[in-house]
PDB file of N, CA, C and O in Angstrom:
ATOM      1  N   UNK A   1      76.788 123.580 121.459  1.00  0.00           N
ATOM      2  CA  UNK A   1      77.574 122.402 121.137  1.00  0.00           C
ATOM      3  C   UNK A   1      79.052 122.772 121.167  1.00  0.00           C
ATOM      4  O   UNK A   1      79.476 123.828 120.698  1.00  0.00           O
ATOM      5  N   UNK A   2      79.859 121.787 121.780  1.00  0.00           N
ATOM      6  CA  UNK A   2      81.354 121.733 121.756  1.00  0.00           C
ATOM      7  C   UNK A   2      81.930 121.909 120.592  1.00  0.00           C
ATOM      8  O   UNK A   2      81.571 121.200 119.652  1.00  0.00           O
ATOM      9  N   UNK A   3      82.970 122.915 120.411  1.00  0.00           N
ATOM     10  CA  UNK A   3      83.814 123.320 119.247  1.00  0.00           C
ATOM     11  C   UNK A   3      84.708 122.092 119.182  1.00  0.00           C
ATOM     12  O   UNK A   3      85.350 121.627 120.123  1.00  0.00           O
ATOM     13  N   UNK A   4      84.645 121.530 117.650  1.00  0.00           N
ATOM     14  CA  UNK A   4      85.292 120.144 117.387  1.00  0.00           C
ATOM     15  C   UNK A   4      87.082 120.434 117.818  1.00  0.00           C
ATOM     16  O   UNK A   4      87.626 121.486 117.482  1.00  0.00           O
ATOM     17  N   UNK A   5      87.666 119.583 118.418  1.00  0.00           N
ATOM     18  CA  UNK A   5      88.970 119.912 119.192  1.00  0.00           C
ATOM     19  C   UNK A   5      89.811 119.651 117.525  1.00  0.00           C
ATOM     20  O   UNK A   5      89.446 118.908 116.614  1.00  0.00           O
ATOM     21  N   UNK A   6      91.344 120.813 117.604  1.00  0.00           N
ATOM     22  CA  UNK A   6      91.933 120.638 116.161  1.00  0.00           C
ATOM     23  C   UNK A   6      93.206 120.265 116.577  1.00  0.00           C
ATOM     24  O   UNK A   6      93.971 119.725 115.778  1.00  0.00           O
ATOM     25  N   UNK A   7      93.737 120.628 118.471  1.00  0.00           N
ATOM     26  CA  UNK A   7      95.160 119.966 118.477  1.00  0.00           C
ATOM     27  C   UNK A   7      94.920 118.984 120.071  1.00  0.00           C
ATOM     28  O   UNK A   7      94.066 119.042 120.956  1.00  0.00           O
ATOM     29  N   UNK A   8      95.922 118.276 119.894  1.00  0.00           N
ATOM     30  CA  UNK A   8      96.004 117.723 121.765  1.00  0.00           C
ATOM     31  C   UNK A   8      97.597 118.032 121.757  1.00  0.00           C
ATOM     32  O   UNK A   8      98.449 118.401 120.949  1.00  0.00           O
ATOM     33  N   UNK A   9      97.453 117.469 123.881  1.00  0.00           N
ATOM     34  CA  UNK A   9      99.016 117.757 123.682  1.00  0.00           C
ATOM     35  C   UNK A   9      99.088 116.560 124.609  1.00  0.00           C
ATOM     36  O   UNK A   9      98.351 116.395 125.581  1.00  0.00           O
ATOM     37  N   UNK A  10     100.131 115.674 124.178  1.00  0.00           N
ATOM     38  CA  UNK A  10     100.156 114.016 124.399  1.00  0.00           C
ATOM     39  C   UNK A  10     100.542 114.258 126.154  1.00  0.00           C
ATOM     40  O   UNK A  10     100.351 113.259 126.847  1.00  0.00           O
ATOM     41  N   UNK A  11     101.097 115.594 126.920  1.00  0.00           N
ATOM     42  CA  UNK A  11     100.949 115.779 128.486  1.00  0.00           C
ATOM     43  C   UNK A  11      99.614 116.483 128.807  1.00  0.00           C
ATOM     44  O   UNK A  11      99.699 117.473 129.534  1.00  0.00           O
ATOM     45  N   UNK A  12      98.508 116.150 128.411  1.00  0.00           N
ATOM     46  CA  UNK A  12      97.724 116.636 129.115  1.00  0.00           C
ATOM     47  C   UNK A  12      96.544 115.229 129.387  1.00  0.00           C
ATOM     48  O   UNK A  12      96.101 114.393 128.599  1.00  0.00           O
ATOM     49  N   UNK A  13      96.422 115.348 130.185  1.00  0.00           N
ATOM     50  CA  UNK A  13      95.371 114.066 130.698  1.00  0.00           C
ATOM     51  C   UNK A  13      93.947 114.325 130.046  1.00  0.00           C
ATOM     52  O   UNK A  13      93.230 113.381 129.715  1.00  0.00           O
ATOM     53  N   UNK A  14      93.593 115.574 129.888  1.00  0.00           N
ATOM     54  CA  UNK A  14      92.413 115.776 129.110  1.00  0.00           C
ATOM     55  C   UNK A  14      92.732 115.320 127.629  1.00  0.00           C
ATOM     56  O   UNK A  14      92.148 114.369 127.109  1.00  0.00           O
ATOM     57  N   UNK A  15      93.531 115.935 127.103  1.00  0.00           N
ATOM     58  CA  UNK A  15      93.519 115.275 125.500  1.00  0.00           C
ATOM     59  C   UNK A  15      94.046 114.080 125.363  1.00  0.00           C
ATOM     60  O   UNK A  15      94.137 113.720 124.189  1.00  0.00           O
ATOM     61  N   UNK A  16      94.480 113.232 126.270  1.00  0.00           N
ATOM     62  CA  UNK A  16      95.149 111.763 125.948  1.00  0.00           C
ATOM     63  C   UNK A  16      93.620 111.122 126.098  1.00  0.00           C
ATOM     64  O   UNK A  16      93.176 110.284 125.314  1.00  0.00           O
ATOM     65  N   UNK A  17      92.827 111.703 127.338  1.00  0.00           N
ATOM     66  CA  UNK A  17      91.181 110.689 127.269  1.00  0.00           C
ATOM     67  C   UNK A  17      90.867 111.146 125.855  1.00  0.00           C
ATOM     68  O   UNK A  17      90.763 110.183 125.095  1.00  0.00           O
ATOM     69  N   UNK A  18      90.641 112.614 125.133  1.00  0.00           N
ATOM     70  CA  UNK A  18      89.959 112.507 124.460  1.00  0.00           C
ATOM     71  C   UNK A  18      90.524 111.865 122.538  1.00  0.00           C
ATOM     72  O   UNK A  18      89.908 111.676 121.490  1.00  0.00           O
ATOM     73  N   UNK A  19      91.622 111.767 122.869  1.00  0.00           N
ATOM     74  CA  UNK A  19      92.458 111.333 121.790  1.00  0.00           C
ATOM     75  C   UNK A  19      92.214 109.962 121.581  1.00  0.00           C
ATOM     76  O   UNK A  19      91.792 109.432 120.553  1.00  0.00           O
ATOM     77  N   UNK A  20      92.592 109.314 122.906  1.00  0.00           N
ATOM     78  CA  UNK A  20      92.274 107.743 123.113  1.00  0.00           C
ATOM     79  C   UNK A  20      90.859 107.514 122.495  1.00  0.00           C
ATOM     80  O   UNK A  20      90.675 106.931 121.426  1.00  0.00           O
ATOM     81  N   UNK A  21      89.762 108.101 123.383  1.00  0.00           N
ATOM     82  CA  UNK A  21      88.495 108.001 122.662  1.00  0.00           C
ATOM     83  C   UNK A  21      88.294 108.216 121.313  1.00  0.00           C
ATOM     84  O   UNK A  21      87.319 107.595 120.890  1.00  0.00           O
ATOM     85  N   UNK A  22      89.023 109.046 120.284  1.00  0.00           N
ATOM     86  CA  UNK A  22      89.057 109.237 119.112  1.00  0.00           C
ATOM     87  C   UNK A  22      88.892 107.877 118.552  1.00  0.00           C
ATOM     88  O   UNK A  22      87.922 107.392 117.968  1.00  0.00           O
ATOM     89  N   UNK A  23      90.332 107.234 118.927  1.00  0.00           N
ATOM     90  CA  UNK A  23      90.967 106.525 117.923  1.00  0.00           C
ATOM     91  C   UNK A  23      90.206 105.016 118.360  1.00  0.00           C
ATOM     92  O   UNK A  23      90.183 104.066 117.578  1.00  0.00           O
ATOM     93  N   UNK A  24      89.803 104.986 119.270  1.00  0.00           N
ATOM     94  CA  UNK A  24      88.669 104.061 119.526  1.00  0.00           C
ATOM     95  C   UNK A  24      87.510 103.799 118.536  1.00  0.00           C
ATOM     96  O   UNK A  24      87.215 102.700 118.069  1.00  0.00           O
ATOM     97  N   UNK A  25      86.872 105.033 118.278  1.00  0.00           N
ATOM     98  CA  UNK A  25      86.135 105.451 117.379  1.00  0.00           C
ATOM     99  C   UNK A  25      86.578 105.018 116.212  1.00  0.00           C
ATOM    100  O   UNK A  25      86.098 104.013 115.687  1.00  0.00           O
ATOM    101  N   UNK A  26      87.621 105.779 115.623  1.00  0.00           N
ATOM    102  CA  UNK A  26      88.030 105.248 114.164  1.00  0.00           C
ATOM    103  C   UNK A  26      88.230 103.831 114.132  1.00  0.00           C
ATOM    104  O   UNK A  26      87.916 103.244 113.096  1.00  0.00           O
ATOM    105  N   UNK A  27      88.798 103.049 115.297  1.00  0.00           N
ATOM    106  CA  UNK A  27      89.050 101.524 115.031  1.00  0.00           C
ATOM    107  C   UNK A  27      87.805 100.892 114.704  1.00  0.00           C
ATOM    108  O   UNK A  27      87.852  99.979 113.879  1.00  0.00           O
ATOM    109  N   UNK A  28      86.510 101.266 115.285  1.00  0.00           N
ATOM    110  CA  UNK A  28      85.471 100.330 115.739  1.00  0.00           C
ATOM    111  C   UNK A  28      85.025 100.851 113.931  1.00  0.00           C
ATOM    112  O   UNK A  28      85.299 100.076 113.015  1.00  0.00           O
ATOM    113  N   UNK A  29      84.476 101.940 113.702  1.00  0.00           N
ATOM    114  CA  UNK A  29      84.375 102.064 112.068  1.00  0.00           C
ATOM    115  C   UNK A  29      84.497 101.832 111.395  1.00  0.00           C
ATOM    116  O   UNK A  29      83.661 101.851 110.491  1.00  0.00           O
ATOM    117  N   UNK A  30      86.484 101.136 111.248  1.00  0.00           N
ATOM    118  CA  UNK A  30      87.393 100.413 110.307  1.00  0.00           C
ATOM    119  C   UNK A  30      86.655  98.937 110.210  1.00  0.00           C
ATOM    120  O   UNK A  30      86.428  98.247 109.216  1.00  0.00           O
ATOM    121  N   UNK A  31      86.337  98.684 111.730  1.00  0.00           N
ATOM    122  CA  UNK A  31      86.168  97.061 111.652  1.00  0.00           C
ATOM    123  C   UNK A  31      84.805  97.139 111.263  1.00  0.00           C
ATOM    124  O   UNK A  31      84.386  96.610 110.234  1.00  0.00           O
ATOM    125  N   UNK A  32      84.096  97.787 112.063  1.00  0.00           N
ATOM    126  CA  UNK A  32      82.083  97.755 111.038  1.00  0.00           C
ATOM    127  C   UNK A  32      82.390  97.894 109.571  1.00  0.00           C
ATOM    128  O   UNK A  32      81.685  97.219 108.820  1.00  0.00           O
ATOM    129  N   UNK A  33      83.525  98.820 108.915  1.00  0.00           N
ATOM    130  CA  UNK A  33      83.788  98.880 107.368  1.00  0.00           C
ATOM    131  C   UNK A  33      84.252  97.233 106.537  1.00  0.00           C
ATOM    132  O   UNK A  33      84.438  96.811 105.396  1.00  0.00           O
ATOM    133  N   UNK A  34      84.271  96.775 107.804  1.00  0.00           N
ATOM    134  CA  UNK A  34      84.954  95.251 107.099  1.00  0.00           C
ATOM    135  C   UNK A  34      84.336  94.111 107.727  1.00  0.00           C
ATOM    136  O   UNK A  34      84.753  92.953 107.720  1.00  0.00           O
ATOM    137  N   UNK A  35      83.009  94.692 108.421  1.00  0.00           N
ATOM    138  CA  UNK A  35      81.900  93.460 108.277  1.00  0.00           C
ATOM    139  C   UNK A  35      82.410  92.936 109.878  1.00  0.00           C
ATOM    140  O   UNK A  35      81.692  92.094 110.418  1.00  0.00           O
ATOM    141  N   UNK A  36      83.532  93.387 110.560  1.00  0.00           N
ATOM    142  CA  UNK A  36      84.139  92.389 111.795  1.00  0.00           C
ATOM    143  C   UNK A  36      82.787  92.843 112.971  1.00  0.00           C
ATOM    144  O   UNK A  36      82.355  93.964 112.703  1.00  0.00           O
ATOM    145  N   UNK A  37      82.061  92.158 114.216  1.00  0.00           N
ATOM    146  CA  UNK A  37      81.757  92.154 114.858  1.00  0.00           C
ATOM    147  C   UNK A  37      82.591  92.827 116.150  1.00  0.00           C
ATOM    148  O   UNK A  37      83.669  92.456 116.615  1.00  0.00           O
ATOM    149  N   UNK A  38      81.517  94.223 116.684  1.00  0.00           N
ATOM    150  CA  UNK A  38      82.239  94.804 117.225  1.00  0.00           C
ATOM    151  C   UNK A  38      81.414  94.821 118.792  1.00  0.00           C
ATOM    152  O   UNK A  38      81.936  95.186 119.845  1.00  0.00           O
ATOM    153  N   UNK A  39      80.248  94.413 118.651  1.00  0.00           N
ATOM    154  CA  UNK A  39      79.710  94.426 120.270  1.00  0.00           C
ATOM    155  C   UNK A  39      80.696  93.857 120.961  1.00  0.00           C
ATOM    156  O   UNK A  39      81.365  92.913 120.539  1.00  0.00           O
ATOM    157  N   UNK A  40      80.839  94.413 122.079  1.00  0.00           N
ATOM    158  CA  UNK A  40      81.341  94.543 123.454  1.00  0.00           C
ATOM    159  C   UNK A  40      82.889  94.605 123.157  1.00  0.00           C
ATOM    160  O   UNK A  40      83.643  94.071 123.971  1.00  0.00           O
ATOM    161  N   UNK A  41      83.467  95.296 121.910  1.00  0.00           N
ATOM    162  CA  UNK A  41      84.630  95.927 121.564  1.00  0.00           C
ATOM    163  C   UNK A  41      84.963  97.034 122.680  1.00  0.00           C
ATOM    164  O   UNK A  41      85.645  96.722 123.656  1.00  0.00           O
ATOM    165  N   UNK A  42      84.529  98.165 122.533  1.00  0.00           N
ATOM    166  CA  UNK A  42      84.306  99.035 122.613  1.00  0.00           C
ATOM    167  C   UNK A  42      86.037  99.481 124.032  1.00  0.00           C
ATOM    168  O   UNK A  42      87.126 100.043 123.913  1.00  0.00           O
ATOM    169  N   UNK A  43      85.117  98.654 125.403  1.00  0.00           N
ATOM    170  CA  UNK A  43      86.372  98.727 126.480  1.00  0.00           C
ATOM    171  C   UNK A  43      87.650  98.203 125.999  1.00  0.00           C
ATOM    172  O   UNK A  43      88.696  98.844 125.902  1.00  0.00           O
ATOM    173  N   UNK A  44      87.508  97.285 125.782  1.00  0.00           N
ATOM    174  CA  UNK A  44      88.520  96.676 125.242  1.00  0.00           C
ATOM    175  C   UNK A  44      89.823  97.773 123.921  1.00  0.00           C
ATOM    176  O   UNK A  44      91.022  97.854 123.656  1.00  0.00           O
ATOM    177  N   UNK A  45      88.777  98.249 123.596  1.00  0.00           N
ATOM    178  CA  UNK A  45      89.684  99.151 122.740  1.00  0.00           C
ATOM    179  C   UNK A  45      90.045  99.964 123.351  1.00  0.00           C
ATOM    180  O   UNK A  45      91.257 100.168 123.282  1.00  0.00           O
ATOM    181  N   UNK A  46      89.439 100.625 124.025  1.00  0.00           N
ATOM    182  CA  UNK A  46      89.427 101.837 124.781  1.00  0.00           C
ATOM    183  C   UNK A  46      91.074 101.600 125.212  1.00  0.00           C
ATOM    184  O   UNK A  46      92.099 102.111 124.761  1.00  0.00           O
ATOM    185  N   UNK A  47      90.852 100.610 126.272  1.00  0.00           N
ATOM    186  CA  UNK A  47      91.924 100.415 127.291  1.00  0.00           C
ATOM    187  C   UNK A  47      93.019 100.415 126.517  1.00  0.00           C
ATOM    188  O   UNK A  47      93.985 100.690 127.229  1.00  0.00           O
ATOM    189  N   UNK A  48      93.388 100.210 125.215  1.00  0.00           N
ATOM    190  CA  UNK A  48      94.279  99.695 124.216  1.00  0.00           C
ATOM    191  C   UNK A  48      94.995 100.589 124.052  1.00  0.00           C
ATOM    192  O   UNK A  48      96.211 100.675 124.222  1.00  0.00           O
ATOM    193  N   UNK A  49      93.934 101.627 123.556  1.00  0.00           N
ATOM    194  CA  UNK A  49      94.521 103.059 122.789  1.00  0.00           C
ATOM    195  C   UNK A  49      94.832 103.500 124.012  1.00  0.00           C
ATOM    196  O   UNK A  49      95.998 103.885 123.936  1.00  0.00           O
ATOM    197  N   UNK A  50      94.361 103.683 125.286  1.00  0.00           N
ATOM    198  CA  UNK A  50      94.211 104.580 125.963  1.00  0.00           C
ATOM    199  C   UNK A  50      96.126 104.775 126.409  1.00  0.00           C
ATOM    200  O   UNK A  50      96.886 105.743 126.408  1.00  0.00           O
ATOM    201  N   UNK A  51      96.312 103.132 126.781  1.00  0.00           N
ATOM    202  CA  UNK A  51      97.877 102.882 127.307  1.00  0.00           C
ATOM    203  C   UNK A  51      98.555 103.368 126.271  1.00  0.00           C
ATOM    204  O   UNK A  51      99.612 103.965 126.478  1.00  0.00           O
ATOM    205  N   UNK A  52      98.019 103.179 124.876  1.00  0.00           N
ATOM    206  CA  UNK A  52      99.248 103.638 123.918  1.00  0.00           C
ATOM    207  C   UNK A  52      99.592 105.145 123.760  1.00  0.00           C
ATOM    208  O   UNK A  52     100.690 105.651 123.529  1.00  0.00           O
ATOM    209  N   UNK A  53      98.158 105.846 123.975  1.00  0.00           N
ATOM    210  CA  UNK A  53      98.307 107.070 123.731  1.00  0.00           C
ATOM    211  C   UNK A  53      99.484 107.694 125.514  1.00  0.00           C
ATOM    212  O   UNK A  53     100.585 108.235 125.416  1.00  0.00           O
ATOM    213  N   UNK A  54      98.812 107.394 126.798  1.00  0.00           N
ATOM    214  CA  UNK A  54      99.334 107.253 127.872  1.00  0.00           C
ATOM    215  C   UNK A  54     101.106 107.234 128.231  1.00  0.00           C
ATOM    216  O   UNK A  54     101.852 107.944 128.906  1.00  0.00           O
ATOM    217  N   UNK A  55     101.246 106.216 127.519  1.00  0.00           N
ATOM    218  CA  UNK A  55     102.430 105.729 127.347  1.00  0.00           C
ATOM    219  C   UNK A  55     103.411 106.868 126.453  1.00  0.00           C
ATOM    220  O   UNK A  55     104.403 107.372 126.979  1.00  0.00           O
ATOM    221  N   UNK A  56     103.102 107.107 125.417  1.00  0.00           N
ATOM    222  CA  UNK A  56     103.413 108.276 124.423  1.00  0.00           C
ATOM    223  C   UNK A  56     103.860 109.811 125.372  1.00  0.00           C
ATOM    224  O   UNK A  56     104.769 110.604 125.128  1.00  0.00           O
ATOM    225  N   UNK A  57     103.031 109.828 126.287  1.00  0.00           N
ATOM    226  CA  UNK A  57     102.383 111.317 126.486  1.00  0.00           C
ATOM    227  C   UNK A  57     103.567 111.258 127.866  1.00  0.00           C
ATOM    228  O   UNK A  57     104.224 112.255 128.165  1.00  0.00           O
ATOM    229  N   UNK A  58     103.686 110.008 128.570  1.00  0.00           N
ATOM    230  CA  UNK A  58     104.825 109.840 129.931  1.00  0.00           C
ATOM    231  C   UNK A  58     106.298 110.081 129.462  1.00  0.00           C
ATOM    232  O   UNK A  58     107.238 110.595 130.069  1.00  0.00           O
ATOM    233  N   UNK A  59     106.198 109.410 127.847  1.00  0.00           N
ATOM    234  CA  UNK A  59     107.670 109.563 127.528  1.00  0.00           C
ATOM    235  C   UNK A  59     107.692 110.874 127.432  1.00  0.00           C
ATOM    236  O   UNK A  59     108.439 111.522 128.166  1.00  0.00           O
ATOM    237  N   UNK A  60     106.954 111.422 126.600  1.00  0.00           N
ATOM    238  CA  UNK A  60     107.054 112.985 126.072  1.00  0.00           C
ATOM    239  C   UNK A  60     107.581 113.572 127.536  1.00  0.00           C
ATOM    240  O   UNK A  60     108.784 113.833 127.571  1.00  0.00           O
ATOM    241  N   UNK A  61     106.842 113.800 128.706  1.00  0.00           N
ATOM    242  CA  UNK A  61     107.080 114.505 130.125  1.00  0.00           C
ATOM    243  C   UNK A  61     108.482 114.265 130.472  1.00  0.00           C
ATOM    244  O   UNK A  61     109.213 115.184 130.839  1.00  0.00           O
ATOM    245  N   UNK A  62     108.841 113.156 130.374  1.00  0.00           N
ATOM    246  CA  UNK A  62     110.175 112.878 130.700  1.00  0.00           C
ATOM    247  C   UNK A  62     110.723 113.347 130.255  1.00  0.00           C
ATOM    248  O   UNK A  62     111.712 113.795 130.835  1.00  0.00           O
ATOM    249  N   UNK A  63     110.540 113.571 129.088  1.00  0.00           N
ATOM    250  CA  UNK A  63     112.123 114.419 128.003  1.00  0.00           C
ATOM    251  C   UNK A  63     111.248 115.873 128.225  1.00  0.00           C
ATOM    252  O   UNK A  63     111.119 116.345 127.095  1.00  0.00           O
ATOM    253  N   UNK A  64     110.915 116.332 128.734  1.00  0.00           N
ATOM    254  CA  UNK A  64     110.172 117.818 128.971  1.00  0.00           C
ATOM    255  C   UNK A  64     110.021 118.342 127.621  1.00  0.00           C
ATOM    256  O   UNK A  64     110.471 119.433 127.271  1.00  0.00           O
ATOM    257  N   UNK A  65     109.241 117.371 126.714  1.00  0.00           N
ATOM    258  CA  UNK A  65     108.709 118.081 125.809  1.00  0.00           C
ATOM    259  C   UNK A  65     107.099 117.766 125.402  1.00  0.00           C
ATOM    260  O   UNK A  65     106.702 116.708 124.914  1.00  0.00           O
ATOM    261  N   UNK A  66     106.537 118.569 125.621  1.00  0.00           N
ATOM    262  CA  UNK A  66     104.843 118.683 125.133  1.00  0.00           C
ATOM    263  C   UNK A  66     104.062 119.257 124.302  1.00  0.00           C
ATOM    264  O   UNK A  66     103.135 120.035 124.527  1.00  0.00           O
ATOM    265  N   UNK A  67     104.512 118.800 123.195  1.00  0.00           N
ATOM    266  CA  UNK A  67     104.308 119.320 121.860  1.00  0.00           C
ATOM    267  C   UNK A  67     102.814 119.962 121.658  1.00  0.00           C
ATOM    268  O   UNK A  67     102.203 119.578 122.655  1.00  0.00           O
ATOM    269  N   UNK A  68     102.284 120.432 121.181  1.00  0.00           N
ATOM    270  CA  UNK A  68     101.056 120.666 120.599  1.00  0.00           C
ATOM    271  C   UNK A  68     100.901 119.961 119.536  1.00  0.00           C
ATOM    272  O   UNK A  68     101.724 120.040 118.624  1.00  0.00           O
ATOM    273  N   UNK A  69      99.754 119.099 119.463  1.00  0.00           N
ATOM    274  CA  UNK A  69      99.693 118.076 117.391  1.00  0.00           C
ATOM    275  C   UNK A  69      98.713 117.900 116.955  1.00  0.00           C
ATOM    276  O   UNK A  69      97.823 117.786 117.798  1.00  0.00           O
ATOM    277  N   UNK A  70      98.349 117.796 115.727  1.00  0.00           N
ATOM    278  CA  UNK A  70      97.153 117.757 115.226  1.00  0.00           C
ATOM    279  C   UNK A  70      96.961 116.041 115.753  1.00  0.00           C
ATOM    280  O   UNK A  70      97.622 115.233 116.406  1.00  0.00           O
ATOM    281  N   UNK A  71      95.699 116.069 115.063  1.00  0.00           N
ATOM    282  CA  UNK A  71      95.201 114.715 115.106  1.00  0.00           C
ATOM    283  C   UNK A  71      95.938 113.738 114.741  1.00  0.00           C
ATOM    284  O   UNK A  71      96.457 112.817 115.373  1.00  0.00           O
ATOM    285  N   UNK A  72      95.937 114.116 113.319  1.00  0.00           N
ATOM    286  CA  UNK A  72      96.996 112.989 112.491  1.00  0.00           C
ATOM    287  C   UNK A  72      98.509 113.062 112.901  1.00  0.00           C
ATOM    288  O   UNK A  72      99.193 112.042 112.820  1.00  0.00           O
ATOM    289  N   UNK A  73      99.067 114.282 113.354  1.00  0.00           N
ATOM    290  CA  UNK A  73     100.716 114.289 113.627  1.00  0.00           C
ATOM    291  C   UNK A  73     100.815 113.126 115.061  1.00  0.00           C
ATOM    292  O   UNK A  73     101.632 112.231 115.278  1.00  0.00           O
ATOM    293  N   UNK A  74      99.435 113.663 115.994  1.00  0.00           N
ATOM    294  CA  UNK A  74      99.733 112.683 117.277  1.00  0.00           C
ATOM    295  C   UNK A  74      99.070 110.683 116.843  1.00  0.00           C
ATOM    296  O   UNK A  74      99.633 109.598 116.986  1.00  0.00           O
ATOM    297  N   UNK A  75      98.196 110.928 116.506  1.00  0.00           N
ATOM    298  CA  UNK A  75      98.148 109.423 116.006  1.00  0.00           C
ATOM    299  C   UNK A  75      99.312 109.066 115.221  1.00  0.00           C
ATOM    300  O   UNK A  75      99.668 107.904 115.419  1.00  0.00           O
ATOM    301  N   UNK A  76     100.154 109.850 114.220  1.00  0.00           N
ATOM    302  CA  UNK A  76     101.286 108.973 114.357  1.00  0.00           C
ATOM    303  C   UNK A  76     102.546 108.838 114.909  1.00  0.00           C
ATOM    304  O   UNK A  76     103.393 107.945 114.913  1.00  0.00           O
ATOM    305  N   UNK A  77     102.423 110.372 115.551  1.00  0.00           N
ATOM    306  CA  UNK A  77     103.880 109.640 116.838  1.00  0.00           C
ATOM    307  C   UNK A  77     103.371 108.234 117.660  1.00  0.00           C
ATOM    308  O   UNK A  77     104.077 107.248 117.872  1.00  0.00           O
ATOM    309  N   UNK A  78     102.338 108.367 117.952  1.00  0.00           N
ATOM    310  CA  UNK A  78     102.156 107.025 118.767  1.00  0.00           C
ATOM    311  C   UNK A  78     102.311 105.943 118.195  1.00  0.00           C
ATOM    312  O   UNK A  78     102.963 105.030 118.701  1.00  0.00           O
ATOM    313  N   UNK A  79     101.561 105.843 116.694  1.00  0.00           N
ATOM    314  CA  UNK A  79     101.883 104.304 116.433  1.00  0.00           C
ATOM    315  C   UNK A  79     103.031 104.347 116.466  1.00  0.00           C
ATOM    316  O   UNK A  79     103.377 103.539 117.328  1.00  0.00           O
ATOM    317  N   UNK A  80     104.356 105.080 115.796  1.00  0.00           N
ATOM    318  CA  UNK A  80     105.822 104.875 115.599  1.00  0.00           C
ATOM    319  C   UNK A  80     106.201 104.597 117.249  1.00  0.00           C
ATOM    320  O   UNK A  80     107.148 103.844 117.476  1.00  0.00           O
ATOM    321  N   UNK A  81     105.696 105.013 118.032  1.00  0.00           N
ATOM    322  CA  UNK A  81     106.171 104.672 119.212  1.00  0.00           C
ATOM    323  C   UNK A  81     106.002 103.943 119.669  1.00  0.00           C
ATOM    324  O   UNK A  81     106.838 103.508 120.461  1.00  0.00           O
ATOM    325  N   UNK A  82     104.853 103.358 119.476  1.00  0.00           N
ATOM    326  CA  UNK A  82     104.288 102.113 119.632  1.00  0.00           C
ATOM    327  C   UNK A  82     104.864 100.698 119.434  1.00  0.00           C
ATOM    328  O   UNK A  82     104.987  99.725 120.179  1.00  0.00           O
ATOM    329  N   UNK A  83     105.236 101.005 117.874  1.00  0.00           N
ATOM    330  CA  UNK A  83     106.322 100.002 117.318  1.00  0.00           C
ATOM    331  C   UNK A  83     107.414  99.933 117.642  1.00  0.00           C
ATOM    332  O   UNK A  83     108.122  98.947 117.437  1.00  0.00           O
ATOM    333  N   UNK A  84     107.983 101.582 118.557  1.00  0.00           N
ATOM    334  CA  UNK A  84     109.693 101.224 118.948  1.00  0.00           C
ATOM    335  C   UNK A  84     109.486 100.447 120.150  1.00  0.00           C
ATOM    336  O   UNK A  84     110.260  99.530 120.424  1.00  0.00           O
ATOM    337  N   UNK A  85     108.673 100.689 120.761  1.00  0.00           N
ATOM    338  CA  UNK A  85     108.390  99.480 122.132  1.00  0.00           C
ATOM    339  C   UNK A  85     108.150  98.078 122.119  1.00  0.00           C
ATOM    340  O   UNK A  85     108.567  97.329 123.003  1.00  0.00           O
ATOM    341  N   UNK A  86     107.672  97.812 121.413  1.00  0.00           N
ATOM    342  CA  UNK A  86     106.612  96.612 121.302  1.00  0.00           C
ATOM    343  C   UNK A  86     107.200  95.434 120.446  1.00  0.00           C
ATOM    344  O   UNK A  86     106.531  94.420 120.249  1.00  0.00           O
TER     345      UNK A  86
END
């Protein structure tokens, strides 16, 4: 079995899929935790996180920096980044 991953780095295309997929995960949990109907969520989220995390990881390249982050440090550069865009 796969050793549970402890950092990503928001330029690598492997950890932005598997980051994205994370937080997919935690969303769909949050909403089963609160009773919301989640069949045929799933893409839909996917695609969500995927641009946000995506998006995060293009700016980072541009400014030539590719941090190494935990879970929680990169889930929240993104939301904050998220919000400076949006």
């Amino acid at each position: 079995m796969q050793e549970k991953r402890k950092t990503y780095s928001p330029c690598s295309e492997h950890d932005v899929r598997a980051a994205a997929l994370k937080a997919t995960h935690e969303r769909l949990q949050q909403m089963d935790a609160q009773r919301q109907a989640t069949i045929g969520k799933f893409g839909e989220i996917l695609r969500e996180e995927s641009a946000k995390m995506r998006s995060y990881g293009e700016e980072q390249a541009k400014k030539g920096t590719c941090p190494v982050m935990t879970w929680d440090e990169l889930k929240k550069a993104v939301e904050e980044f998220s919000k400076q865009r949006g």
